[in-house]
N, C-alpha and C positions, 0 to 999 in steps of 0.2 A: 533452818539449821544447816551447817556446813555441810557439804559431802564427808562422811569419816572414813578412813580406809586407813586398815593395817596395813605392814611388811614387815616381812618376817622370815628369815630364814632357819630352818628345822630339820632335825632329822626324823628316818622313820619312826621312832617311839616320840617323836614330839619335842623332843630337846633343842634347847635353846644355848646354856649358858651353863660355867660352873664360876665359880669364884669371882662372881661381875665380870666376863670375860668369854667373846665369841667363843663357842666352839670349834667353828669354822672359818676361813678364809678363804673365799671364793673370789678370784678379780670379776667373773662375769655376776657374780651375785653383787659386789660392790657396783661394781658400774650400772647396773642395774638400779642397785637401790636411789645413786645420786640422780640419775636421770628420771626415775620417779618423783624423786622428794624435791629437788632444786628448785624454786621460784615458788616453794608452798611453805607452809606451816608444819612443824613436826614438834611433836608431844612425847616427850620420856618422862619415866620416873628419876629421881637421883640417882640411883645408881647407873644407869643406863648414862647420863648425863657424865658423870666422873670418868666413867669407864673408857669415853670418849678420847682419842691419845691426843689431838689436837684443842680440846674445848667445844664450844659449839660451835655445828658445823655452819660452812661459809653457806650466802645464798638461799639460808633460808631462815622462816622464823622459828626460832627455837622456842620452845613453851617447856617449863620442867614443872613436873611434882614434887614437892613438897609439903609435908605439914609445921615445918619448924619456919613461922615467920621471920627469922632474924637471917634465914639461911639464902648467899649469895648467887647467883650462876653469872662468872661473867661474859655477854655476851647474849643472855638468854634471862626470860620472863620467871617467876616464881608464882605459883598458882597452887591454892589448898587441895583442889582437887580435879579430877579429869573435868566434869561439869562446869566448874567454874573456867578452866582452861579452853572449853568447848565452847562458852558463851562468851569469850573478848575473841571471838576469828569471825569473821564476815559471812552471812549468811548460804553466800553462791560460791567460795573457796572449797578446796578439794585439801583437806588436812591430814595427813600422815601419825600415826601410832605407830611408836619405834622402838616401843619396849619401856621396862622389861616386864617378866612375866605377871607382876598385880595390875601392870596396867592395860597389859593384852586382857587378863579375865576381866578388866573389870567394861574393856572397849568394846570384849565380842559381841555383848546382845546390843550395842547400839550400830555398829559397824554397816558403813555399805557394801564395803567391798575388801577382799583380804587379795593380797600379793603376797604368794607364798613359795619361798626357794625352797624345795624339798630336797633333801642331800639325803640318797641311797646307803644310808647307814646309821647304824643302830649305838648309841652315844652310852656309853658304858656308865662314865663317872659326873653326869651332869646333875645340879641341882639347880637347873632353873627349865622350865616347860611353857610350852603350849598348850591355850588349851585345845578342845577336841573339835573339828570342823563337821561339825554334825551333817548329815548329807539331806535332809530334811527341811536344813537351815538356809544353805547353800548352792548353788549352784553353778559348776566350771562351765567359765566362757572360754579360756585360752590352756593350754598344755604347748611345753616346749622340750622338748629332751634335751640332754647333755650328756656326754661320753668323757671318760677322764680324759686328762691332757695336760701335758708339760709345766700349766698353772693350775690343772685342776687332780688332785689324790682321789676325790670320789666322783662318782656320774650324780648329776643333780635333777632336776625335773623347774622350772619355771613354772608355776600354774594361777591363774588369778579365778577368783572365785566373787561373784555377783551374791547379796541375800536375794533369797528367793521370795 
């Protein structure tokens, strides 16, 4: 089976999104995430997929969920489910989970590995989450800190996380 690894950018209560739409805008969280994800496979749900300002993104393989057969992505694969999306990627590939939140719960217990931009603040009016990075589950290889800055409003933290 492929390597699977999330990314995910979050605040401290877990938050992710409200209205299909980042919470956040980090340029080092962005640059990050393309230099992760570029020359691999990346897995969203439809919303996450729409949400996208340009379409699917360049450089890499886009795989989207869906349940409605009839339903198009251009640029990007349509797949009934994460499993079936999981079994058309090549066995030794390192594949990217990019949201949104049904398909982080439903990636976490298969997951190898999470990339996760933790943003030092607490998200008032979101309706889309994270789920819980059980510490049992997991275990950090990497910690990176970040200090606000001229492109950044909050201090964020870089951390990648191995299952254990």
């Amino acid at each position: 089976m492929s390597k699977v690894s999330i990314i995910v950018a979050a605040s401290q209560n877990n938050a992710i999104g409200r209205d299909n739409q980042l919470l956040y805008r980090l340029s080092n969280d962005l640059k990050r995430f393309k230099a992760l994800t570029t020359g691999h496979t990346v897995i969203m749900g439809r919303n996450t997929f729409e949400s996208l300002p340009k379409g699917a993104l360049p450089n890499r393989r886009n795989l989207v969920l869906s349940t409605n057969p009839q339903a198009e992505f251009k640029g990007a694969e349509r797949f009934s489910s994460l499993e079936e999306a999981l079994a058309a990627c090549q066995a030794e590939e390192e594949v990217f989970i990019i949201g949104g939140d049904s398909v982080y719960k439903q990636a976490i217990s298969i997951a190898d590995a999470i990339y996760l931009t933790l943003i030092e603040d607490v998200a008032k009016d979101a309706d889309a989450f994270f789920p819980e990075i059980k510490e049992e589950e997991w275990k950090e290889t990497g910690r990176e800190s970040h200090s606000i800055d001229e492109k950044h409003h909050y201090p964020y933290i870089f951390i990648d996380y191995k299952r254990r």
